[in-house]
C-alpha positions in Angstrom: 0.0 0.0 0.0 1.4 3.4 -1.3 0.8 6.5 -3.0 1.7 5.1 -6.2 -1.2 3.1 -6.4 -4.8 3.5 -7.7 -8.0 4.0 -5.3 -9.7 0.7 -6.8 -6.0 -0.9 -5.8 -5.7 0.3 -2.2 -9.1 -0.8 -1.8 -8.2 -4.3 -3.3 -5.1 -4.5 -0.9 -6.9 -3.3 2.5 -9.7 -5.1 1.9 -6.8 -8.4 1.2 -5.5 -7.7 4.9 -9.0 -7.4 6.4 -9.5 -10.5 5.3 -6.4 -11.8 6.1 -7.5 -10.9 9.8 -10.9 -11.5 10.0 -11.2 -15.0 7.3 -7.5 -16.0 7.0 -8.7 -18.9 5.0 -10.4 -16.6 2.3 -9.0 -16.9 -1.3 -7.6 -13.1 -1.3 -6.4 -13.2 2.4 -3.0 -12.0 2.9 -1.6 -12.0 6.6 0.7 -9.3 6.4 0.7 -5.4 5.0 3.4 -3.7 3.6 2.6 -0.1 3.8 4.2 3.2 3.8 3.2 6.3 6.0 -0.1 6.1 4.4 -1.4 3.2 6.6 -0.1 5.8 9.6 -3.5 6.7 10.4 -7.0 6.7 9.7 -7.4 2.7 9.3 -9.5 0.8 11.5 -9.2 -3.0 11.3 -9.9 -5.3 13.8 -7.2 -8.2 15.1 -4.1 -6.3 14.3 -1.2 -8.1 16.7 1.7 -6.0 15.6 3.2 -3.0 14.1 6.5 -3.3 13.2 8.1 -0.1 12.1 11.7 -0.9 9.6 12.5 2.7 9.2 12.0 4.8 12.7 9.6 7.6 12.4 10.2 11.1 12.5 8.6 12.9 15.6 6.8 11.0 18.5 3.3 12.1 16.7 3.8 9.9 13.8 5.0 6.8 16.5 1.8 7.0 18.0 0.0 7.1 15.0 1.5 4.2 14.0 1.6 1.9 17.1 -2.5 3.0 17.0 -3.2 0.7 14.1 -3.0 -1.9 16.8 -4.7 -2.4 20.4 -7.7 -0.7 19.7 -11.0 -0.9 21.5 -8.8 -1.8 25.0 -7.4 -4.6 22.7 -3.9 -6.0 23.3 -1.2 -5.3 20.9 2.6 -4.6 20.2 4.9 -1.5 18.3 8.1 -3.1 17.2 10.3 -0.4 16.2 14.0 -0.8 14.7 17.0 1.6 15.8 20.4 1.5 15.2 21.1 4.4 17.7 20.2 6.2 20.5 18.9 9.0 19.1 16.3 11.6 20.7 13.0 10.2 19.4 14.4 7.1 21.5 14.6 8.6 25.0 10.7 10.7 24.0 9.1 7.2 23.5 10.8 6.0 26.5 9.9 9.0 28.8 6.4 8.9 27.1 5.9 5.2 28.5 8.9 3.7 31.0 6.8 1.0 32.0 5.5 -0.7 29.4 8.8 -0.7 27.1 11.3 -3.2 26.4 14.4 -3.4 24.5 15.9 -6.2 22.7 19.6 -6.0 21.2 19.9 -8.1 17.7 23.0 -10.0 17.2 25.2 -9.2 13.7 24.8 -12.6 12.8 21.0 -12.6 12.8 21.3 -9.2 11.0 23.4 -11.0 8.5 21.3 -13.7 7.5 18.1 -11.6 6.8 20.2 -9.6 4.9 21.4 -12.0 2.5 17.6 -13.2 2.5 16.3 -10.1 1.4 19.1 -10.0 -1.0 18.4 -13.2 -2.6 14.8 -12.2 -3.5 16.1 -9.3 -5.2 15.2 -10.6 -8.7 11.4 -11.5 -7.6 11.4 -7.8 -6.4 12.8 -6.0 -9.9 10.6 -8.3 -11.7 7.6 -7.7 -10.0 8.3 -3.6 -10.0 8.5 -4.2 -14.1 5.2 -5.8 -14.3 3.8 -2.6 -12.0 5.7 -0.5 -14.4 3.8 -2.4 -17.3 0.4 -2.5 -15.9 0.7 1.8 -15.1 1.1 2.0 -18.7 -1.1 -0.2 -20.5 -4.2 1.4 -17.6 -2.6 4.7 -19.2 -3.0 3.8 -22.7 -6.6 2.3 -22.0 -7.5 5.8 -20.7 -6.5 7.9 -23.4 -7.8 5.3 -26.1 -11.8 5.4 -24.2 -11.1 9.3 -24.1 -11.0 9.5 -28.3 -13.7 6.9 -28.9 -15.9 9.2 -26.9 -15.0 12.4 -28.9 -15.6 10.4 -31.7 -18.8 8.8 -31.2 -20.3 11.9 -29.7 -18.8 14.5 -31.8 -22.4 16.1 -33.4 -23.1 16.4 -29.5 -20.2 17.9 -28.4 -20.0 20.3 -31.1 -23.5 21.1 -30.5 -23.1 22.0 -27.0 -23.0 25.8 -26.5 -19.5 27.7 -25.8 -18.6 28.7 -22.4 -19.3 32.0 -21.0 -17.6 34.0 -18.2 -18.9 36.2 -16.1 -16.2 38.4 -17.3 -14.2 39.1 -20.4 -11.1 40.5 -21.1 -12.3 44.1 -21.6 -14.6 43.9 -18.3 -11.4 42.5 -16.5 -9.3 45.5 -17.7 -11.7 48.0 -17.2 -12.0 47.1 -13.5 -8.3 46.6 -13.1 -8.3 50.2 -14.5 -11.3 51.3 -11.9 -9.5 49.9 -8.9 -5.9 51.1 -9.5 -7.8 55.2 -10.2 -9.9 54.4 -7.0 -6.5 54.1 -4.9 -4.9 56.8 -6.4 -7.6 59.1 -5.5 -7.9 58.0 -2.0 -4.1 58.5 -2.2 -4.2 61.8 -3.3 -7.1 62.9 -0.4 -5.4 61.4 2.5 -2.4 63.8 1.2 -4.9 66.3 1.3 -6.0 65.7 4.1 -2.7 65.7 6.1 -1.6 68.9 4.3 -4.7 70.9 6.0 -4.2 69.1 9.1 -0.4 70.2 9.3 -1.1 73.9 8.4 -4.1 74.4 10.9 -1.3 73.5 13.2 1.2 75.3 12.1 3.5 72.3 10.2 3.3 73.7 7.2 6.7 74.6 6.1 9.6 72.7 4.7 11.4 70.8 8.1 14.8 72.0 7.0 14.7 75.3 7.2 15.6 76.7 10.2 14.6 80.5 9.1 10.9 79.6 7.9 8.4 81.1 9.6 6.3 79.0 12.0 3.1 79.5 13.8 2.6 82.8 14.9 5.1 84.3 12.4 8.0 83.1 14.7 11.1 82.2 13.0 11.8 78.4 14.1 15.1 78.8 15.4 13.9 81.7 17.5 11.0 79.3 18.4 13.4 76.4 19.1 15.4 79.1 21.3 12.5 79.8 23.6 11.7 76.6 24.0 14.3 76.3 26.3 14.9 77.5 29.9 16.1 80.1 31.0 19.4 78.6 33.0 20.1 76.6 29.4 19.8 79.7 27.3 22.4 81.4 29.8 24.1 78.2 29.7 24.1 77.8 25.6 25.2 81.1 24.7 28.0 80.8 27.8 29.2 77.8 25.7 28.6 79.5 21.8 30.5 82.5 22.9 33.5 80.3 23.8 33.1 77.5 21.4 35.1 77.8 17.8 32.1 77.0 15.7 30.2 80.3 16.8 32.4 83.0 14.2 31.4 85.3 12.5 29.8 84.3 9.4 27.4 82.6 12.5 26.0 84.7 14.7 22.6 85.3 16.2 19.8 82.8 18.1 20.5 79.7 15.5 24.1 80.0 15.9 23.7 79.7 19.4 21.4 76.8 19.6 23.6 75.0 17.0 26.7 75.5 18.8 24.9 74.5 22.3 24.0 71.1 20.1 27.4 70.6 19.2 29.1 71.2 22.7 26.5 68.9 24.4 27.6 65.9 21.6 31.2 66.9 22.1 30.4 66.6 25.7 29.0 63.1 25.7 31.8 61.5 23.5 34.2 58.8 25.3 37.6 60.9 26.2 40.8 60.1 24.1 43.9 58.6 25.3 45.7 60.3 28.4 42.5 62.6 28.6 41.0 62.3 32.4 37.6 63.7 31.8 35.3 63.7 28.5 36.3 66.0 25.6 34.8 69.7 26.1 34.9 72.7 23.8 36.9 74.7 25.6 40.2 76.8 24.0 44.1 75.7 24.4 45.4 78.0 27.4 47.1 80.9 25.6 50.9 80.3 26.0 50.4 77.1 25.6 52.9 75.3 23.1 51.1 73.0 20.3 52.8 69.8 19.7 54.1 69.3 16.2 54.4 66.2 14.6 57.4 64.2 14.8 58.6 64.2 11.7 59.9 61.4 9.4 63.8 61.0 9.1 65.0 61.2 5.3 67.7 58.8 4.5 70.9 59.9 3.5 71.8 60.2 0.1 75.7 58.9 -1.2 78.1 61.3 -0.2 80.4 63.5 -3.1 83.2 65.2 -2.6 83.1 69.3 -3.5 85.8 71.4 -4.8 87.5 71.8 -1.7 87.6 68.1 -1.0 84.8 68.0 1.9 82.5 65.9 1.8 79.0 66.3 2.1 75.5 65.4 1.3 74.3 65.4 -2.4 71.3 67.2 -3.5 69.1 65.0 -5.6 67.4 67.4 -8.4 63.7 67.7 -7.5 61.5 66.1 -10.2 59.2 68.3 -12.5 55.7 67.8 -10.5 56.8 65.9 -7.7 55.2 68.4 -5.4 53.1 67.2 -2.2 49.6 67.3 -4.4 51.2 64.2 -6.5 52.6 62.3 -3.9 49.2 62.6 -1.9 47.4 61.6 -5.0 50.3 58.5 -5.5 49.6 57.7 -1.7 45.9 57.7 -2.1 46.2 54.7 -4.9 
């Protein structure tokens, strides 16, 4: 029993096994039923003994599936199932029932001799798959051949039968394809509408990025953002604008201000650098204080040359047309 079989032939071979169970001495009785998941569940035949399960099952769902084909209706029954490791659908079935479990260890040899059994029926098994093979195609065949001997002995009915009709047709399917796609557009465009009066009755009218726009009440919005704030951190922004390098002179009035309070705060906040003790601030070098140059790089020596005078000394290397630092920054860079 499989999926590769025909209704009328999974009837023929449950009804086989039923038999098999119920009237073993009936002509079509067959004792045992070779089956694949599809046996798992939904069968209900009386007298099943055993389950025996060759190739474990996935998940514990599909074990109890299987070991319910048998002991039904407070019946006795047994699950045989084969493993060749511990794995962890092993220790679920044996937490899900310790007591009524038992374990059996098969010897090699034993293994041994059914395998050579099986392998001596091989034949009788590729023989019997080619006569399945056979049988699929002639049923096939039979099909296709009771198909044209219909159209042609009722071809005067068939061609009289009246052409189907949708309840659309192509033009109906466009034009509301057409309807539905101008219907969202338009609720589209008045939800837009809709937030554009929303945002000017309330004063969000103008572009977000400009900082000298007029808000509600004709107020500038940096000058709005500026009294938005306290009085002790207006004192405290402009305290930090006025000494901060950002606020010059090509910046200056209430937006300055804010911007360079902004930008001390961040500076404020950011992890100090190396041999710093606090957090970096904005706050100027102490005047007379000496700025530390770079060290810089040693040039190697070039061959000395004797002069006139027979002292030695270094020799000037002529300085290549374009070598200046522009080049040697753009020869660094690639």
């Amino acid at each position: 029993l499989h999926g590769g079989l025909t209704q009328p032939e999974r009837l023929f071979a449950l009804e086989a096994f039923r038999q098999g169970v119920v009237a073993p001495h009936s002509r079509i009785a067959c004792r045992f039923l070779v089956s694949t998941d599809l046996a798992a569940r939904g069968l209900d035949i009386d007298g099943v003994r055993a389950v025996i399960s060759y190739d474990p099952p996935r998940t514990l769902r599909e074990h109890i599936h299987r070991a319910g084909r048998t002991a039904r209706a407070g019946r006795e029954g047994r699950c045989l199932t084969f493993f060749d490791k511990v794995s962890g659908l092993l220790r679920e079935i044996v937490a899900h029932c310790p007591d009524r479990l038992l374990r059996r260890k098969i010897s090699p040899a034993v293994m041994e001799h059914f395998q050579e059994r099986v392998a001596s029926l091989d034949q009788d098994v590729q023989r019997i798959l080619a006569d399945e093979t056979v049988e699929r195609e002639i049923r096939n065949a039979e099909v296709e051949v009771e198909r044209a001997s219909n159209k042609l002995e009722h071809a005067d009915e068939i061609a009289g039968r009246p052409a189907r009709t949708w309840f659309q047709s192509a033009a109906d399917k466009k034009q509301a394809k057409t309807g539905a796609v101008s219907q969202m557009r338009a609720e589209s465009n008045a939800d837009h509408r809709r937030g554009m009066e929303a945002g000017k009755k309330h004063g969000r009218g103008a572009p977000a990025d400009d900082d000298d726009a007029p808000a509600a009440g004709g107020m500038k919005r940096s000058r709005k953002a500026e009294e938005a704030l306290t009085k002790t951190d207006r004192k405290h922004a402009h305290k930090i604008a006025r000494a901060s390098p950002k606020a010059t002179k090509t910046q200056s009035g209430p937006a300055a201000s804010v911007r360079a309070a902004v930008h001390a705060a961040k500076k404020s906040l950011r992890l100090p650098r190396a041999g710093m003790e606090g957090p970096m601030t904005a706050s100027k070098p102490a005047a007379g204080a000496r700025k530390h140059k770079k060290p810089s790089k040693p040039r190697a020596a070039g061959p000395k040359k004797a002069d006139k005078g027979g002292h030695f000394g270094v020799e000037k290397r002529p300085k290549k047309a374009g070598s200046g630092p522009k080049k040697r920054y753009l020869r660094r860079r690639k």
